[in-house]
C-alpha positions as CSV (number, residue, x, y, z in Angstrom):
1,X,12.7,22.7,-85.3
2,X,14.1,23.1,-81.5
3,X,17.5,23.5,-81.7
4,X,18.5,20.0,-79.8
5,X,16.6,18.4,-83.2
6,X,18.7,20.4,-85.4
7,X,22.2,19.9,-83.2
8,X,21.5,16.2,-83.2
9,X,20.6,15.4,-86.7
10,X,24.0,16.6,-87.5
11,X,25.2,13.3,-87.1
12,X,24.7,10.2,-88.5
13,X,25.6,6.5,-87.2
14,X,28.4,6.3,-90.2
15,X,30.0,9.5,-88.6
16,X,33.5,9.3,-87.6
17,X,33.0,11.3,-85.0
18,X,30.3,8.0,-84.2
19,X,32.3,4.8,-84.7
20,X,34.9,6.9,-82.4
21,X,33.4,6.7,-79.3
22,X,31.2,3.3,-79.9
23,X,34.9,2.3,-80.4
24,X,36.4,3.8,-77.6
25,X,33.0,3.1,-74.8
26,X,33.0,-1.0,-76.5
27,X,36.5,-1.2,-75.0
28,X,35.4,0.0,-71.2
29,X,33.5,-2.6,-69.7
30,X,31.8,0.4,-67.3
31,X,30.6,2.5,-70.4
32,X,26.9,3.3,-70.4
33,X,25.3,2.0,-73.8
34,X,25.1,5.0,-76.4
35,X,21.3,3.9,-78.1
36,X,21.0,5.7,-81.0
37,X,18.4,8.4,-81.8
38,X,18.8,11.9,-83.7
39,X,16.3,13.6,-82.6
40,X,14.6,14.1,-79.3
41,X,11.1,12.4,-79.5
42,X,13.9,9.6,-80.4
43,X,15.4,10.2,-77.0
44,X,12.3,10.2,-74.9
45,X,11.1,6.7,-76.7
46,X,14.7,5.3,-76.4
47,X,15.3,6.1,-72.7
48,X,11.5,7.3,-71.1
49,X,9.5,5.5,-73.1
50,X,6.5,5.8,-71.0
51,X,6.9,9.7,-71.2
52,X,2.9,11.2,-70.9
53,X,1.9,14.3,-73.5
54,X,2.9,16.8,-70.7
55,X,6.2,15.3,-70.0
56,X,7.1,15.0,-74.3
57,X,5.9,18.8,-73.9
58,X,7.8,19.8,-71.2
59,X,11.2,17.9,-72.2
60,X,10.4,20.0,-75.7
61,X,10.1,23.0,-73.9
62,X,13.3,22.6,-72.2
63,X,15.0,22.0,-75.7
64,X,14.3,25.7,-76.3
65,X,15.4,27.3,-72.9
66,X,18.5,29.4,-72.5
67,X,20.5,27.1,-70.5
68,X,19.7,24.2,-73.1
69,X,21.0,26.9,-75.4
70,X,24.0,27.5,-73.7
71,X,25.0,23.6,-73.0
72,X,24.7,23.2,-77.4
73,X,27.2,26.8,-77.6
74,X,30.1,25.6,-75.5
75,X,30.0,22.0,-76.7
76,X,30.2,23.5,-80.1
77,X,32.4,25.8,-79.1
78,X,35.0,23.3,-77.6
79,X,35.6,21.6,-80.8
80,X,35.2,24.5,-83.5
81,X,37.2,27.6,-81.8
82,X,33.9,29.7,-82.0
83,X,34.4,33.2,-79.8
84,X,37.6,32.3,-78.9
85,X,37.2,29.3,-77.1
86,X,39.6,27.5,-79.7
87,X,41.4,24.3,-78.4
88,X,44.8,22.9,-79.9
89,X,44.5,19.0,-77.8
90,X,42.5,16.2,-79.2
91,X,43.0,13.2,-80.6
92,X,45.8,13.6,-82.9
93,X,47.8,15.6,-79.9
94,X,46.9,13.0,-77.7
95,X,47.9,10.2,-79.9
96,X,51.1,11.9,-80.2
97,X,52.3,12.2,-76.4
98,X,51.0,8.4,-76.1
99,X,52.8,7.0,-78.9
100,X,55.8,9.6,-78.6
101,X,59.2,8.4,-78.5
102,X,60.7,9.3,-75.0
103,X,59.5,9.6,-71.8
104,X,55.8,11.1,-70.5
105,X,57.0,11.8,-66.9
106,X,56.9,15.3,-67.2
107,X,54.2,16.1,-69.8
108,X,52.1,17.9,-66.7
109,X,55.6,20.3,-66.5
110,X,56.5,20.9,-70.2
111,X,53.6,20.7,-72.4
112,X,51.4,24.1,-71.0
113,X,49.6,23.9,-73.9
114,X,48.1,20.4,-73.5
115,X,47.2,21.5,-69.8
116,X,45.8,24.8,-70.4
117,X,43.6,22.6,-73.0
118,X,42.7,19.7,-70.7
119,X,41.9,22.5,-67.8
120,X,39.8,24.4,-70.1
121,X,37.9,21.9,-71.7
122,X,37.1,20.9,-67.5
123,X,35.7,24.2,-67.0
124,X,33.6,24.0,-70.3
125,X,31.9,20.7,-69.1
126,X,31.5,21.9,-65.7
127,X,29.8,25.4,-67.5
128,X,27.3,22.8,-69.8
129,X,26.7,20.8,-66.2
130,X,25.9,24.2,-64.4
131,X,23.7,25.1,-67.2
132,X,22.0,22.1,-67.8
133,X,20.7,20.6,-64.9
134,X,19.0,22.8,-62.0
135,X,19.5,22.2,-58.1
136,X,22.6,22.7,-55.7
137,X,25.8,21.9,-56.8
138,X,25.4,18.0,-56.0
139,X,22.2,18.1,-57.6
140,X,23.5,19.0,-60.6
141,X,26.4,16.3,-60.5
142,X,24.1,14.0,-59.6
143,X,21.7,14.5,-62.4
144,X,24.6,14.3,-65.4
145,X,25.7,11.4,-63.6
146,X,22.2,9.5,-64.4
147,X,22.3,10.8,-67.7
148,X,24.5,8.2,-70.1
149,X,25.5,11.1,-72.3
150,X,26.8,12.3,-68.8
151,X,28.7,9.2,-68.3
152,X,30.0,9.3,-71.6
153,X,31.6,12.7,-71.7
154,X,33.3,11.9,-68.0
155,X,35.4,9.0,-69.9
156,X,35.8,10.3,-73.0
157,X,37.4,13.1,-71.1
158,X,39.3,11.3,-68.8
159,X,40.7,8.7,-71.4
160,X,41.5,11.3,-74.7
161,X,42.2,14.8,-72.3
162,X,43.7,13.3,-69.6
163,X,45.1,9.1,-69.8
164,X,46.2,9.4,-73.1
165,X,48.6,12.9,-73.1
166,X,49.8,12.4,-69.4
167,X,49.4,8.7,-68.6
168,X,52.3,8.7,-66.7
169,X,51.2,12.1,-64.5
170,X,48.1,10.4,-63.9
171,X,49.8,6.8,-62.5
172,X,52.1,9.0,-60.3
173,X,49.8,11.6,-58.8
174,X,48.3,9.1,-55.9
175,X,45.3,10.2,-57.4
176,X,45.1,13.7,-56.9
177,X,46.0,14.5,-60.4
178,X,43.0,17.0,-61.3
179,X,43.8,19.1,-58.4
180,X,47.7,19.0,-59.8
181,X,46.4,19.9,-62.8
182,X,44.0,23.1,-62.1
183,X,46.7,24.3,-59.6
184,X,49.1,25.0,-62.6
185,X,47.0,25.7,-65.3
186,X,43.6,26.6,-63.8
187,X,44.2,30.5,-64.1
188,X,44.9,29.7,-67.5
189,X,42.3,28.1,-68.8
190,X,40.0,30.4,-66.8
191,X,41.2,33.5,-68.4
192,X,40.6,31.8,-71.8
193,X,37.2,30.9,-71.0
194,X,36.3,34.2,-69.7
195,X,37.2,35.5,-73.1
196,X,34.7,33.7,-74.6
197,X,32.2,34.1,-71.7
198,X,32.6,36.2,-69.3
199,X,33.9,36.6,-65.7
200,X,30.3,35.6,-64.5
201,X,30.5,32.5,-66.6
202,X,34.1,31.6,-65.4
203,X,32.7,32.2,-61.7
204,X,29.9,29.7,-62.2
205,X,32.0,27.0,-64.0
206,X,34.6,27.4,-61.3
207,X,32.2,27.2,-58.6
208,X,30.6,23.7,-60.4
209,X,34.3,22.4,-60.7
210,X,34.5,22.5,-57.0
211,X,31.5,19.5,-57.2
212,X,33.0,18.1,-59.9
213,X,36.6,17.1,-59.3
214,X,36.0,14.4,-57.2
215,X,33.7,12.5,-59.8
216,X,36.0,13.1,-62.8
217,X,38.9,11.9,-60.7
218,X,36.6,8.9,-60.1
219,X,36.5,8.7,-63.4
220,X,40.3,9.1,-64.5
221,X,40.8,6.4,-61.6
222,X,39.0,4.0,-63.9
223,X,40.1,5.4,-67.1
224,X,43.7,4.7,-66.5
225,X,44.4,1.3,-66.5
226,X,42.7,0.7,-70.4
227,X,44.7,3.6,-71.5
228,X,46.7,1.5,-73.4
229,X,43.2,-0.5,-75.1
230,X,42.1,2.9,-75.6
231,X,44.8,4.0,-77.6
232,X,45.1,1.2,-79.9
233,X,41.4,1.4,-80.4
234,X,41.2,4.9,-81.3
235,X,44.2,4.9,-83.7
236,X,42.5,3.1,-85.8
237,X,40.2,5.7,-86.8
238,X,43.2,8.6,-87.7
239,X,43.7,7.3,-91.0
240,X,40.0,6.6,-91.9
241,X,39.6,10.5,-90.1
242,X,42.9,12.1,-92.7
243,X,41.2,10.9,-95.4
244,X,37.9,12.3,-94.9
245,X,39.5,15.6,-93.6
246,X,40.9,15.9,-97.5
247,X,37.9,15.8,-98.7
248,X,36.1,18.3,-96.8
249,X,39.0,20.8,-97.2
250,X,36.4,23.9,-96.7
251,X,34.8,22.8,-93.5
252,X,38.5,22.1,-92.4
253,X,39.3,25.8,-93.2
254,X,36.9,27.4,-91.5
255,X,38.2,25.8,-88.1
256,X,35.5,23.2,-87.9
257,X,37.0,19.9,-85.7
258,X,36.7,17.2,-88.1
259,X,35.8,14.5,-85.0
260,X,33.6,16.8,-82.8
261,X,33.6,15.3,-80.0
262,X,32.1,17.0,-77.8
263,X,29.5,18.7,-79.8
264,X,28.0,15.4,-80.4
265,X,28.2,14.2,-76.8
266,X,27.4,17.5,-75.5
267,X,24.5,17.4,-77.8
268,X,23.2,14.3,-76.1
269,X,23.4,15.7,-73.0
270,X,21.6,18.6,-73.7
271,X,18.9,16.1,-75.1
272,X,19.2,13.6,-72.2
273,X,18.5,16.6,-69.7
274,X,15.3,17.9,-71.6
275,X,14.5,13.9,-71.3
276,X,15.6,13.6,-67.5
277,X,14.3,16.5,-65.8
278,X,10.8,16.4,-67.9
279,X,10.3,12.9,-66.5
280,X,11.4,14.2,-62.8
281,X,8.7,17.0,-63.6
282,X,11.3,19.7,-63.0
């Protein structure tokens, strides 16, 4: 089995994880559909359906490569703390600066933690675009653009990382607010990911970021006026999320995230670039 088979059969339709982004993507009326499919002759049926025996081949070929390999690491890595790469914001942090009592004007200043987080987890998605498309720099944001996995991880980043904890940041920041936020907590977050990856790594992320911003803040642009929706969708699925999390005490102990967000989307995306750059014959 290639490893995007077994990455993606870790999750089911009924998943938590799941329901959470159908629920969050049904609420945003620019959210690419999320077909399902667990495996990735499913993807190349469900979105390149008239895929020839050499492209299947190829896009299974890619499944196996290193930088395939290295998109599935990080995602994972995001949401279970694997080689140091751990990550305290999420959905319950986030839920908590939205839903806080008192005001969010100066979560950006006084909560380094969240930012160090939200800059960190930008570098990791910039790293999994670097490694998982090929081309120049607007090449590769072009590609994970196309992709819908691509599309999906840009929101779900910009709503849960970004419009949820500092909703009020983003509304002031005349939309500038990524630059704000790598400008005090880039070195940060770059250290920590160099930890995990190496001063190369870090170079190469950085480097992708410098494509990147202006997308995301796209993206945050359109994010922030349904943060509100957003919210009040999500929260529905903490409760339904504490329970579970009881009973799975010994996956909760060894650090595994019990919503993994991004392993599952970053699972689709290394799936949906096998799929893209197979048909594309790259």
């Amino acid at each position: 089995m290639n490893p995007v088979d077994q990455a993606l059969q870790g999750f089911t339709n009924e998943d938590y994880t799941v329901r959470l982004c159908s629920a969050i993507f049904g609420t945003l009326p620019f959210a690419p559909p999320m077909p399902s499919y667990r495996t990735l002759d499913g993807a190349i049926q469900t979105l390149f359906p008239q895929a020839t025996p050499h492209q299947k081949a190829r896009a299974t070929e890619l499944a196996s490569s290193e930088g395939i390999r290295s998109v599935l690491w990080v995602a994972n890595a995001i949401d279970t703390g694997d080689a140091g790469i751990a990550v305290y914001s999420g959905l319950k942090s986030a839920f908590s600066f939205f839903f806080g009592s008192g005001s969010r004007m100066d979560a950006l200043e006084t909560d380094p933690q969240q930012g160090t987080d939200a800059g960190l987890k930008l570098l990791g998605l910039a790293y999994m675009i670097h490694k998982a498309f090929p081309g120049a720099l607007q090449d590769k944001v072009q590609l994970f653009q196309i992709t819908p996995a691509g599309q999906a991880l840009a929101i779900y980043y910009g709503a849960v990382e970004i419009a949820l904890p500092f909703s009020d940041n983003l509304v002031q920041s005349g939309g500038d607010f990524l630059q704000r936020l790598m400008s005090r907590y880039g070195n940060d977050a770059s250290s920590k990911l160099g930890g995990a990856l190496g001063g190369a790594a870090v170079q190469e992320a950085q480097g992708m970021l410098s494509a990147l911003m202006g997308p995301i803040q796209g993206v945050l642009n359109q994010v922030a006026p349904h943060a509100q929706t957003i919210a009040n969708t999500a929260k529905q699925y903490i409760p339904g999320f504490m329970n579970a999390a009881d009973k799975v005490a010994g996956a909760v102990a060894t650090g595994a995230d019990a919503l993994p967000v991004y392993r599952y989307l970053g699972t689709r995306l290394a799936a949906e670039s096998c799929v893209l750059l197979a048909s594309r014959g790259l």
